[in-house]
C-alpha positions as CSV (number, residue, x, y, z in Angstrom):
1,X,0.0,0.0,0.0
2,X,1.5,3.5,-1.3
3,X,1.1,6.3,1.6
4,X,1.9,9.7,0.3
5,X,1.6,13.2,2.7
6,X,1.6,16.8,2.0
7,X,1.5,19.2,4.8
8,X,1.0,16.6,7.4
9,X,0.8,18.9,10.6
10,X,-0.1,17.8,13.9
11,X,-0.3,19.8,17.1
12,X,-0.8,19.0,20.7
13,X,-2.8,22.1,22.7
14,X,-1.1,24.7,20.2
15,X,2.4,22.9,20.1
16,X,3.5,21.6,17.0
17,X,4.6,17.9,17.6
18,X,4.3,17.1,13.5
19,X,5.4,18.9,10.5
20,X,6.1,16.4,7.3
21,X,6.1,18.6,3.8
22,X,6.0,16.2,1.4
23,X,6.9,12.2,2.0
24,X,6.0,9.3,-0.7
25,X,6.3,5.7,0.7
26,X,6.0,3.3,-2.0
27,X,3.8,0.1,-1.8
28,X,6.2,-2.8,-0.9
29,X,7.8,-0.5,0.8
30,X,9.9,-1.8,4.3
31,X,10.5,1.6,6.1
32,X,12.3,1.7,9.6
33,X,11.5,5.1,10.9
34,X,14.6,6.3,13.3
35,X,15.1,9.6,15.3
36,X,15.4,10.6,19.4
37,X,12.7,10.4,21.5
38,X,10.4,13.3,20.7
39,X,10.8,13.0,17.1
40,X,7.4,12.3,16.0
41,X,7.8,8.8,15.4
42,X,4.9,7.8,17.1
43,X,3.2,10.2,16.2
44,X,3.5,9.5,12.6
45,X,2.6,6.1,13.3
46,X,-0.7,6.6,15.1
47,X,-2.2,9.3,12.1
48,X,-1.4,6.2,9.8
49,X,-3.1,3.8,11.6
50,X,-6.1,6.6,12.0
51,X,-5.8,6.4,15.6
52,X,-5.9,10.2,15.5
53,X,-6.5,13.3,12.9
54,X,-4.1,15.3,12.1
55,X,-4.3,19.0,12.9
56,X,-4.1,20.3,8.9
57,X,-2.6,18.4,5.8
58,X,-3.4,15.7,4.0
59,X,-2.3,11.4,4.8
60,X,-3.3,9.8,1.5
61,X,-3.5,5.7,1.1
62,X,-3.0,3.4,-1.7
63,X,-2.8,3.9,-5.8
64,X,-6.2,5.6,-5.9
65,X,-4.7,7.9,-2.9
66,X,-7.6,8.0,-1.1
67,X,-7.9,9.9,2.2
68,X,-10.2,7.2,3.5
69,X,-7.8,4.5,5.7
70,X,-8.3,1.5,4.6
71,X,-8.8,0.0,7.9
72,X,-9.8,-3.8,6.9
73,X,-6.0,-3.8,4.6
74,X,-4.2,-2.6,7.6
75,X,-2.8,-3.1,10.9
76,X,-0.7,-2.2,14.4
77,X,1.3,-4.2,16.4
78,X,2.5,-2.4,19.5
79,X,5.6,-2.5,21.5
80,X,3.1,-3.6,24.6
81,X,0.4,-5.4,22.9
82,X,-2.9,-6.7,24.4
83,X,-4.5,-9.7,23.7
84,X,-7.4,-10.9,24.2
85,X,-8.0,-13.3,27.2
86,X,-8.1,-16.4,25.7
87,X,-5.9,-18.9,23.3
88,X,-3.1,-18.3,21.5
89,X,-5.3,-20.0,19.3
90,X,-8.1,-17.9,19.3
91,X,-6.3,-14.3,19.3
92,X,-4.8,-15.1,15.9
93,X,-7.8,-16.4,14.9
94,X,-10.3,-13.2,16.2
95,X,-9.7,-10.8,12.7
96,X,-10.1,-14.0,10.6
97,X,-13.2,-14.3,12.1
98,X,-14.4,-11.1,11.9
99,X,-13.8,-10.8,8.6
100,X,-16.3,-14.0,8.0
101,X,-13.3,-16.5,7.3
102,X,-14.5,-20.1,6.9
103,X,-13.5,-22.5,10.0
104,X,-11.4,-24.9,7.8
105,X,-9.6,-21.4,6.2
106,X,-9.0,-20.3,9.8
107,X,-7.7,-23.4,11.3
108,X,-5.2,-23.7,8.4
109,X,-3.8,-20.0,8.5
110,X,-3.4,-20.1,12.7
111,X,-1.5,-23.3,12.0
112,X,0.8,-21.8,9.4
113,X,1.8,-18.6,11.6
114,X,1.7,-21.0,14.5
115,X,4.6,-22.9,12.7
116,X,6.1,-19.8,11.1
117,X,6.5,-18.3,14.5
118,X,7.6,-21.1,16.8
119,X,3.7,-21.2,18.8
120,X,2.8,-24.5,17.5
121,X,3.5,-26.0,21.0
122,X,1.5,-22.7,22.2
123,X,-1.7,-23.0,20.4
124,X,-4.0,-24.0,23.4
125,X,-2.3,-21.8,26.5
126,X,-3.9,-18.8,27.7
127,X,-2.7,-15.2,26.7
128,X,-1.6,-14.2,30.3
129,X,0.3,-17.3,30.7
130,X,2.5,-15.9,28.1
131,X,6.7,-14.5,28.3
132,X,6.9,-11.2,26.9
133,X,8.5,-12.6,23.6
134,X,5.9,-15.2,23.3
135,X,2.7,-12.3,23.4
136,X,4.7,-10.3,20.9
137,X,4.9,-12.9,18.5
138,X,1.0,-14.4,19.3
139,X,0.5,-10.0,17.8
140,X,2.3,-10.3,15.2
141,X,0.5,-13.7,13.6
142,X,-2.6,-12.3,14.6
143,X,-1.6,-8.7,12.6
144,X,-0.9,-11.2,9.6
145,X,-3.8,-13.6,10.2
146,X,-5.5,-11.8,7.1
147,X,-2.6,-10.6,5.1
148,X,-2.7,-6.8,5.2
149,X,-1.6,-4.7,2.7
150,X,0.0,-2.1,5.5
151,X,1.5,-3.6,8.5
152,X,2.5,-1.0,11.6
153,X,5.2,-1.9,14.0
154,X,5.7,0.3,17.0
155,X,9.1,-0.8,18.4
156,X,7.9,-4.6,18.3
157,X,11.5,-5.9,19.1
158,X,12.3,-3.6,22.4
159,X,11.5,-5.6,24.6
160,X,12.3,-9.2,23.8
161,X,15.2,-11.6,23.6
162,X,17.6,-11.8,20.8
163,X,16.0,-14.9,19.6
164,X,12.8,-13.9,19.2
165,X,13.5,-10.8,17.5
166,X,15.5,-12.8,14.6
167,X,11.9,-14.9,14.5
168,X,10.2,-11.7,14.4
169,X,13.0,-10.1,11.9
170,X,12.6,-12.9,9.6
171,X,8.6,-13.1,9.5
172,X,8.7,-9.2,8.5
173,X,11.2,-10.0,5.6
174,X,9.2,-12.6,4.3
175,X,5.9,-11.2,4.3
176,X,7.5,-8.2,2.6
177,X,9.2,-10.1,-0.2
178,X,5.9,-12.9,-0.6
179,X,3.4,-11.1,0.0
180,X,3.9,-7.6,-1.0
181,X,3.4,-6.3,2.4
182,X,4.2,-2.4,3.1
183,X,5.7,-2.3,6.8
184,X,6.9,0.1,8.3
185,X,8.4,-0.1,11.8
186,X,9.6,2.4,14.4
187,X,13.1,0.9,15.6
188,X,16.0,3.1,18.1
189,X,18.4,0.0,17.1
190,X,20.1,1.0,14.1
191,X,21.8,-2.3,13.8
192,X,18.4,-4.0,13.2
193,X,17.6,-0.9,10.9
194,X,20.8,-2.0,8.8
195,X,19.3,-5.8,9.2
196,X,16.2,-5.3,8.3
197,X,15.2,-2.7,6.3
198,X,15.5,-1.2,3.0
199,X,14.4,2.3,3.4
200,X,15.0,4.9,6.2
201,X,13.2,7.6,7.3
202,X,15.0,9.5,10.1
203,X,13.0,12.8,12.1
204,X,13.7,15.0,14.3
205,X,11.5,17.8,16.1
206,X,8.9,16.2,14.6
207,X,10.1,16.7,10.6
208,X,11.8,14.6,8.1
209,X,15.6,15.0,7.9
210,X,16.5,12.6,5.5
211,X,14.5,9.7,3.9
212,X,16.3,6.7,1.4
213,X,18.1,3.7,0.9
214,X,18.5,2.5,4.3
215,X,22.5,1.2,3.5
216,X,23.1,5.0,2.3
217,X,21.1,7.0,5.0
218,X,22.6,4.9,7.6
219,X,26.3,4.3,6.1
220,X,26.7,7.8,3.9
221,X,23.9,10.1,5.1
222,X,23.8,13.4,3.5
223,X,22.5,15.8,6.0
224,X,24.7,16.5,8.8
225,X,21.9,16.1,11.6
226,X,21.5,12.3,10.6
227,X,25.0,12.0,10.6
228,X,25.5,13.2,14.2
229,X,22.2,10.4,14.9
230,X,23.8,7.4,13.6
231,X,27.7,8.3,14.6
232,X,25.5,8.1,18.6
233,X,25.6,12.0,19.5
234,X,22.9,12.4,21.9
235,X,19.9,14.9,21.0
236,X,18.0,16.1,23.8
């Protein structure tokens, strides 16, 4: 799914949090969005996944560039997700059924993330039984249960083991390069920025600095702000 904006302004009781002129991410795109805390990451995020308005500008989706989200092609994965208080089974299952999936076409696309993911041995235990790394992957399958067209990661690796992030790594790659998949993940580890994707944005103060090829933003960058970011110079 293409996203294009234009004067993408958000502010938060008069203070400008968001200011993005122009930015064009391509469908197929896989977009890590890096920058200090306060850069509008977030908030970027959220106005994509229409979980708020922006305060002027326009956030355009897909070919037809419509400013309707497309909320049934599209979905979030957070760095703290919730589930739902039930099965492993059942959580990846819920959009597949709400979508009016047949039983037999549900039970064989939870047991293909299942596998994919390393929950096969999961399937029946309850959500809050779950590690941390076990509940971020039982989100992603269920963000993938109906193959989305846009998928939105907020941090999705912070807070889980090396393992499980290469699981998690992986899946992203390969939904990208199968299915198409636009993602578009906020990350503060550069290393897995490097790893994983293939464009870069990086903000600050809530604007684009520099948006590209992530092996040239993050190895040659061309504006000197993003060069002081990846060499590790603090911002505050």
């Amino acid at each position: 799914m293409k996203l294009y904006m234009e004067n993408l302004i958000k502010e938060f009781e008069g203070r400008r949090v968001l200011d993005i002129r122009e930015l064009l991410i391509e469908s197929g795109a896989l977009c890590g969005i890096i920058g200090p805390n306060g850069a509008g990451k977030s908030t970027l995020l959220n106005l994509i996944a229409g979980l708020m308005k922006p305060t002027d500008g326009s956030l355009l989706y897909g070919e037809e560039e419509t400013a309707v989200a497309p909320f049934r092609e599209m979905t979030m994965v957070f760095q703290a997700p919730y589930l739902i208080r039930t099965t492993v089974d059942k959580n990846i299952a819920y959009p597949l059924k709400l979508r009016g999936w047949g039983n037999a076409q549900i039970e064989e696309r939870v047991g293909e993330l299942a596998e994919e993911l390393g929950l096969t041995d999961f399937r029946k235990q309850k959500s809050w039984k779950l590690s941390g790394g076990e509940t971020q992957k039982v989100a992603l399958a269920r963000a993938l249960s109906f193959r989305p067209k846009l998928l939105l990661l907020d941090e999705p690796t912070a807070n889980v083991d090396p393992a499980t992030t290469a699981e998690i790594e992986r899946m992203l790659r390969k939904i990208n390069e199968k299915e198409g998949t636009t993602v578009i993940l906020i990350t503060h580890n550069l290393v897995q920025a490097k790893r994983v994707c293939r464009e870069v944005l990086f903000m600050n103060q809530g604007k684009v600095v520099e948006f590209g090829a992530a092996e040239r933003v993050l190895r040659d960058p061309e504006q000197e702000l993003t060069k002081r970011f990846v060499d590790g110079e603090l911002f505050t």
